[in-house]
Steps between C-alpha positions, in 0.01 A plus 500: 500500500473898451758560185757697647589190618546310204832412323556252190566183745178512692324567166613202352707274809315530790187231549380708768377789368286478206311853537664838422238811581561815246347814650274543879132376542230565410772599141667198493616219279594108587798383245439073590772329418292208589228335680473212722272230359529590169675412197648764310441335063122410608421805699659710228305345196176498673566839575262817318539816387274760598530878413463727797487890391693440189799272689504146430548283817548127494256351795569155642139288495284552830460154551900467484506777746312322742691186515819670522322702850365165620876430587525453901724834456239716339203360742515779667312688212237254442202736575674694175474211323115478570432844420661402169255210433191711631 
């Protein structure tokens, strides 16, 4: 959901939408409020930091990732997932 459309309930209310895009492609940034097939505490601790041009990012584990795509909603980006793996 592009943020001009965001207000406090479908932040934190609204099941639906769990993706809020902050600026236009290829500039862009995904706020996830969550993630099908994953749980928040275990994705979260086996998370890592890595430092990318002085800003430290917290990066969910690849292998995490690619469960959380396998979902029949995500197949539709399974030759991403490959490309990951390659």
């Amino acid at each position: 959901m592009p943020v001009f459309d965001m207000s406090l309930e479908k932040f934190l209310e609204d099941d639906g939408i769990n993706v809020f895009t902050f600026g236009r492609k290829p500039v862009a940034i995904d706020l996830m409020t969550g993630c099908p097939g994953l749980k928040f505490q275990e994705t979260f601790q086996a998370a890592q930091w890595i430092e990318l041009e002085d800003l430290l990012i917290r990066v969910i584990q690849l292998d995490q990732l690619i469960e959380a795509k396998k979902l029949p909603a995500e197949i539709k980006i399974w030759d991403e997932i490959k490309k990951l793996t390659q």
